[in-house]
VEXLUM-470221 format. One line per field, with one value per residue: x, y, z of N, C-alpha, C, O in turn. Coordinates in steps of 0.02 Angstrom, whole numbers, plus 50000, padded with zeros to 5 digits. Example, Ala and Ser with C-alpha at 12.3 -4.5 7.8 and 13.67 -1.06 7.14 Angstrom:
BEGIN
n.c1 [50660; 50642]
n.c2 [49716; 49888]
n.c3 [50390; 50354]
ca.c1 [50615; 50684]
ca.c2 [49775; 49947]
ca.c3 [50390; 50357]
c.c1 [50660; 50645]
c.c2 [49835; 50002]
c.c3 [50390; 50394]
o.c1 [50712; 50670]
o.c2 [49834; 50057]
o.c3 [50423; 50402]
% end
This chain:
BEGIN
n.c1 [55322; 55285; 55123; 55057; 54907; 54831; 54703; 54577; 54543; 54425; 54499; 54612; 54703; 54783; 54640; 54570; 54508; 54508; 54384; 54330; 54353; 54362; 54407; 54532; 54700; 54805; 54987; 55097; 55227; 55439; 55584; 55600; 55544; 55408; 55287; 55165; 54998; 54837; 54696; 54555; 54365; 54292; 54192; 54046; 54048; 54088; 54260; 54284; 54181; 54157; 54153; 54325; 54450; 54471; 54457; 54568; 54643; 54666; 54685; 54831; 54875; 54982; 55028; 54957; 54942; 54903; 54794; 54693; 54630; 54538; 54537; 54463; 54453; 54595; 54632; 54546; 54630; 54733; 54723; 54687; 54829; 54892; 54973; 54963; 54993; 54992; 54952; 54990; 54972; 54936; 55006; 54963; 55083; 55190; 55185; 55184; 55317; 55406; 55376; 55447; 55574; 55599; 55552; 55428; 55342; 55240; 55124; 55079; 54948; 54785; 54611; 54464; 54363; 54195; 54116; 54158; 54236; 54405; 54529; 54636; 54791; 54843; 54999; 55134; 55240; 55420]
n.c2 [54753; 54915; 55025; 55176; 55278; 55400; 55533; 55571; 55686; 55716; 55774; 55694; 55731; 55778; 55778; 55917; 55910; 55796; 55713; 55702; 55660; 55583; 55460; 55353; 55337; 55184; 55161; 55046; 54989; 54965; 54935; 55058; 55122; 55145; 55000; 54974; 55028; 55047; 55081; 55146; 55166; 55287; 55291; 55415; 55556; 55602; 55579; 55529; 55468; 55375; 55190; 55211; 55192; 55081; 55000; 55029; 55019; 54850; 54849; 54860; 54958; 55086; 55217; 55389; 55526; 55675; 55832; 55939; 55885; 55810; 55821; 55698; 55600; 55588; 55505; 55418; 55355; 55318; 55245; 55138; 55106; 55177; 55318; 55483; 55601; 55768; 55911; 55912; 55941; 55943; 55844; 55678; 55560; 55633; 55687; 55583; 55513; 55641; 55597; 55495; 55507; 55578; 55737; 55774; 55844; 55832; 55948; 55988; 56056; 56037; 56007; 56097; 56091; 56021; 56093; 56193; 56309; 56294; 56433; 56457; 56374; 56221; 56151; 56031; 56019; 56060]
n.c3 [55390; 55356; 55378; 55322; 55340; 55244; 55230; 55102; 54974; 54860; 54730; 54753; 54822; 54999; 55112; 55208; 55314; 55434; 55456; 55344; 55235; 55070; 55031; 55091; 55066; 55085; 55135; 55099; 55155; 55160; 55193; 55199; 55082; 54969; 54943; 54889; 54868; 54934; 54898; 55010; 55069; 55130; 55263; 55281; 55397; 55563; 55610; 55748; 55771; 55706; 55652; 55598; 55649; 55677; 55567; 55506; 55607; 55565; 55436; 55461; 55478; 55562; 55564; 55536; 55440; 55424; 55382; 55455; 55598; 55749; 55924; 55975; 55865; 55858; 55990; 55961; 55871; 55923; 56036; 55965; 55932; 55831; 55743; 55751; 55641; 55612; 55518; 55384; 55207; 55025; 54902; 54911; 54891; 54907; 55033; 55100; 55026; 55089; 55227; 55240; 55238; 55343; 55343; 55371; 55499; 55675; 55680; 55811; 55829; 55840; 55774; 55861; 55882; 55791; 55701; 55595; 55492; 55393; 55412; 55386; 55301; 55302; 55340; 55298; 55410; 55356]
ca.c1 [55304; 55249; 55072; 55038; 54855; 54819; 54646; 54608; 54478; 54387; 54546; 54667; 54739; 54768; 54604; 54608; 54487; 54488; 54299; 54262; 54378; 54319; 54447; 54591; 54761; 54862; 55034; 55151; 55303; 55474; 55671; 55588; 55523; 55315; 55294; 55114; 54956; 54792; 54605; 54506; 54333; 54272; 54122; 54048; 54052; 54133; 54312; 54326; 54121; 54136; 54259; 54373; 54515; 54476; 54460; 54627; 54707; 54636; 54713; 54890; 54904; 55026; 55039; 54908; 54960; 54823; 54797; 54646; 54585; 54519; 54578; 54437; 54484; 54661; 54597; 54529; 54668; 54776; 54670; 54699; 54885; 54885; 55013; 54955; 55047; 54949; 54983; 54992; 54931; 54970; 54998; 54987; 55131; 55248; 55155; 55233; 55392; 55443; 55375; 55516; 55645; 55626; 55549; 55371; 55356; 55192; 55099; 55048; 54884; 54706; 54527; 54445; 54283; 54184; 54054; 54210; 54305; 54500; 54545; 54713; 54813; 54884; 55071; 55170; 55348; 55483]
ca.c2 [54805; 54973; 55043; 55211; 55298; 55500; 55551; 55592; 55704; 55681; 55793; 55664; 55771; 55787; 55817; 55950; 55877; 55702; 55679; 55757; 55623; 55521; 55383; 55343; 55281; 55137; 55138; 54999; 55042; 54921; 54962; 55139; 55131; 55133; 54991; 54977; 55110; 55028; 55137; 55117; 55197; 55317; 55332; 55490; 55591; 55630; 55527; 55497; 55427; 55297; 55137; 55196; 55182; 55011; 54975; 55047; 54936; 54770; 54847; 54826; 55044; 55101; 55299; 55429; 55574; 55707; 55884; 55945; 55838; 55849; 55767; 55651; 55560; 55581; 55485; 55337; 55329; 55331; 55172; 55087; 55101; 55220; 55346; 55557; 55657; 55819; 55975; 55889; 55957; 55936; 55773; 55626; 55514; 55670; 55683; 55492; 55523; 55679; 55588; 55441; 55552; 55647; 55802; 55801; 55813; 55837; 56033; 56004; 56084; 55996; 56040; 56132; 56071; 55998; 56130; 56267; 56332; 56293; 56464; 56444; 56306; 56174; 56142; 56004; 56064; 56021]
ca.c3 [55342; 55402; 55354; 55334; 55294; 55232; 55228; 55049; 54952; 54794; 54698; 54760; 54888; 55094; 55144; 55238; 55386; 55433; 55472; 55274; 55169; 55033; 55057; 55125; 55045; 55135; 55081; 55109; 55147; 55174; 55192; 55200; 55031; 54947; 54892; 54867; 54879; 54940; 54917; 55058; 55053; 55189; 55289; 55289; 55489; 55626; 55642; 55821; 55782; 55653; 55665; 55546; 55665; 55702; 55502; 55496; 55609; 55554; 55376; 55490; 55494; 55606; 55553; 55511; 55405; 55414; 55403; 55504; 55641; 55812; 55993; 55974; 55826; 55882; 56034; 55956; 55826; 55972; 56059; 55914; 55910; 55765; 55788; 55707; 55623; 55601; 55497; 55328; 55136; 54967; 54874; 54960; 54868; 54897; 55092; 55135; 55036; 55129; 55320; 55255; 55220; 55401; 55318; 55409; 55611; 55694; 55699; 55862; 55806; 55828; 55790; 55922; 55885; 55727; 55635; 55589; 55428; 55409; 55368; 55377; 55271; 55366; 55280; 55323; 55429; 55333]
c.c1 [55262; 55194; 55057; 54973; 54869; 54739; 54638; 54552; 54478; 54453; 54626; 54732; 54718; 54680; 54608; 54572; 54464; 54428; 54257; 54288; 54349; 54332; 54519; 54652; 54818; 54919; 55073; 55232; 55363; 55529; 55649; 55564; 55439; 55328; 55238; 55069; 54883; 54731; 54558; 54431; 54313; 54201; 54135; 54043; 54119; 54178; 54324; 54230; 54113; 54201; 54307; 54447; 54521; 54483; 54541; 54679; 54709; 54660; 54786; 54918; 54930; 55054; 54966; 54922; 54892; 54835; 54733; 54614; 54593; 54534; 54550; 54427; 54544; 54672; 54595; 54561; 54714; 54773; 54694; 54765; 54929; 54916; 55001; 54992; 55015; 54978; 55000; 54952; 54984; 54954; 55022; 55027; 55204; 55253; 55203; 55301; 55439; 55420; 55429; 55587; 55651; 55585; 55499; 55371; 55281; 55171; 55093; 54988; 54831; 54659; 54508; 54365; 54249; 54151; 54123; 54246; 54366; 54511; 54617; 54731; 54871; 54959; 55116; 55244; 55393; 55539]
c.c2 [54858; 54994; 55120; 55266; 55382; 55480; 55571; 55641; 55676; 55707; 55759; 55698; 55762; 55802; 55859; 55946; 55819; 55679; 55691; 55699; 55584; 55461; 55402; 55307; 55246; 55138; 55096; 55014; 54972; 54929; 55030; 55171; 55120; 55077; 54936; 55038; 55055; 55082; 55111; 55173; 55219; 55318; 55393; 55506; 55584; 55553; 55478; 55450; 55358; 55243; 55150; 55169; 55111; 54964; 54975; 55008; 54855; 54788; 54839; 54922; 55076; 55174; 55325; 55491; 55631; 55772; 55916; 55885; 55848; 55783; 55692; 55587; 55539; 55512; 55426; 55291; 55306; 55245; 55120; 55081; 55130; 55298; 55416; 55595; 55731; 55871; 55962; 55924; 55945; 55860; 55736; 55573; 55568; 55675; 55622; 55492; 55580; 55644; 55535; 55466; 55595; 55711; 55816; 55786; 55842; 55919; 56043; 56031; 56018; 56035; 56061; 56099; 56059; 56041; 56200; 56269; 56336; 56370; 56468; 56365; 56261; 56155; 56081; 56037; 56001; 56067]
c.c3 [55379; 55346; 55362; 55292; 55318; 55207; 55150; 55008; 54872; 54724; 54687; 54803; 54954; 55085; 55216; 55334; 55382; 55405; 55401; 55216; 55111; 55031; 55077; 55065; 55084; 55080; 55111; 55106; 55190; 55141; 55184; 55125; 55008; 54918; 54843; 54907; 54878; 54937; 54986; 55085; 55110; 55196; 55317; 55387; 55488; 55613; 55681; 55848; 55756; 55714; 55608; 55597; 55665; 55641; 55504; 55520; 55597; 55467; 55408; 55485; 55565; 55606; 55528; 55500; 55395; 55408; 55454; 55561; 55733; 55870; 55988; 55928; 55838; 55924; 56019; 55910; 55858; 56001; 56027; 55891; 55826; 55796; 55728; 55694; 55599; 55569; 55413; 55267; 55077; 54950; 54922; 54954; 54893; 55005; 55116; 55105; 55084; 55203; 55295; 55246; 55298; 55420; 55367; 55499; 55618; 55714; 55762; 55876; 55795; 55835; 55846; 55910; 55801; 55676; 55634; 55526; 55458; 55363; 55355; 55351; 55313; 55317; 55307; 55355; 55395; 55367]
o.c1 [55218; 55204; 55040; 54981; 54894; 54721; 54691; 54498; 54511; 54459; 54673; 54792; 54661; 54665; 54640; 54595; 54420; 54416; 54196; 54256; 54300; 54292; 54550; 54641; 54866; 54917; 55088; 55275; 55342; 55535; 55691; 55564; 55411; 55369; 55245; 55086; 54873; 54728; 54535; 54446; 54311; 54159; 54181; 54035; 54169; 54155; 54350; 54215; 54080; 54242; 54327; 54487; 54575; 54506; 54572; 54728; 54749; 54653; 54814; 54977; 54894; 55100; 54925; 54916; 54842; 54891; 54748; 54569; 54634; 54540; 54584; 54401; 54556; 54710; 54627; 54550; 54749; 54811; 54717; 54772; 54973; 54897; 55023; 55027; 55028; 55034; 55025; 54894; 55045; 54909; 55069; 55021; 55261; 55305; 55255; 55347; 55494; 55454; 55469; 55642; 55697; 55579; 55510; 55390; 55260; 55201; 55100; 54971; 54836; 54652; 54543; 54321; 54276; 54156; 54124; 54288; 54386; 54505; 54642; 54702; 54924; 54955; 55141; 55289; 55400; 55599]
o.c2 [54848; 54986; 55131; 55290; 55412; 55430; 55592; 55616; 55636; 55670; 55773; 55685; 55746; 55844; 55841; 55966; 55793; 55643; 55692; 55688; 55549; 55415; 55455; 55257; 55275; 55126; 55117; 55039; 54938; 54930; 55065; 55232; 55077; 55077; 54894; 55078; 55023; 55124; 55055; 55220; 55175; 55339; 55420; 55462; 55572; 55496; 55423; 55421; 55308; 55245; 55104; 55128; 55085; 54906; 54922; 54979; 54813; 54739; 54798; 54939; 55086; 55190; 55286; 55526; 55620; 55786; 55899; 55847; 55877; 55722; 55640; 55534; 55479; 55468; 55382; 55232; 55266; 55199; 55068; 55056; 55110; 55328; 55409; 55626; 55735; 55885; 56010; 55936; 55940; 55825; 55743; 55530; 55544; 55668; 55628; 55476; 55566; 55668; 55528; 55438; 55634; 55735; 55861; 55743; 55875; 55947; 56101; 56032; 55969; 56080; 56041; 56095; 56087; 56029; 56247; 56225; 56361; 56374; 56487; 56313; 56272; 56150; 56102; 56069; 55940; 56053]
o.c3 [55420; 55286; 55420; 55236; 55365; 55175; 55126; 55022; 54840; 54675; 54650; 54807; 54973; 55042; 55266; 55387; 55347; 55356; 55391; 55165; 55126; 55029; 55075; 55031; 55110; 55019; 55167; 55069; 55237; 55080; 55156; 55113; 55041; 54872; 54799; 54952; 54826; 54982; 54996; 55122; 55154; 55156; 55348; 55429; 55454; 55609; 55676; 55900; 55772; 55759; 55573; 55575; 55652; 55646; 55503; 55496; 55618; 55430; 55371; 55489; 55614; 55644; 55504; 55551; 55360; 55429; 55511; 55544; 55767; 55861; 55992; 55946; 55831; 55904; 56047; 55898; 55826; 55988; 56051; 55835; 55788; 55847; 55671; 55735; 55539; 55589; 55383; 55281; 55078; 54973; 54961; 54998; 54897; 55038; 55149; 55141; 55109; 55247; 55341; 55249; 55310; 55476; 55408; 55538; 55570; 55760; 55782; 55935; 55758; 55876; 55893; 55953; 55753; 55615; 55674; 55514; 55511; 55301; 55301; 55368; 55342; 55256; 55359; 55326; 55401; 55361]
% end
């Protein structure tokens, strides 16, 4: 069974930088289908400071759906066999159906550094 977490804010949407989420949703996913949605509650900071990655893989997460985030989270999500997909917004049930369908591929875009406004909206490529 494949695991994949999105960063999430308090509106139930992408957040739009890792290190700001309020929780996380694991979804379960098998024959390419959801077919459970776990909460998992965030500590507050920096990403690539806490252990979330290391929470993440001891939850059995094997993707990370995100829109803002920086090398150094990347980094330790990376470490941890946690594989980023960057460039992500919007709902995050519609977020994991369009990456199983194909739709989302990676921005190639990371944070440049942590104290900065996203003024631009990060969009998933479909």
């Amino acid at each position: 069974m494949k695991k994949i977490a999105i960063p999430v804010d308090i509106n139930s949407q992408l957040e739009d930088h890792f290190g700001h989420c309020d929780h996380y949703e694991i979804y379960s996913i098998f024959n390419n289908k959801i077919v459970s949605v776990e909460t998992l509650i965030a500590e507050q900071g920096c990403g690539c400071k806490s252990n979330i990655a290391s929470v993440l893989a001891e939850h059995g997460v094997t993707t990370m759906l995100a829109g803002g985030i920086g090398t150094g989270a990347i980094n330790v999500l990376n470490k941890c066999n946690i594989e980023v997909v960057r460039g992500c917004s919007g709902n995050t049930m519609e977020i994991v159906n369009n990456y199983l369908d194909g739709k989302v591929i990676d921005s190639g875009e990371s944070c440049m550094h942590h104290e900065h406004e996203h003024s631009h909206g990060h969009q998933c490529s479909h």
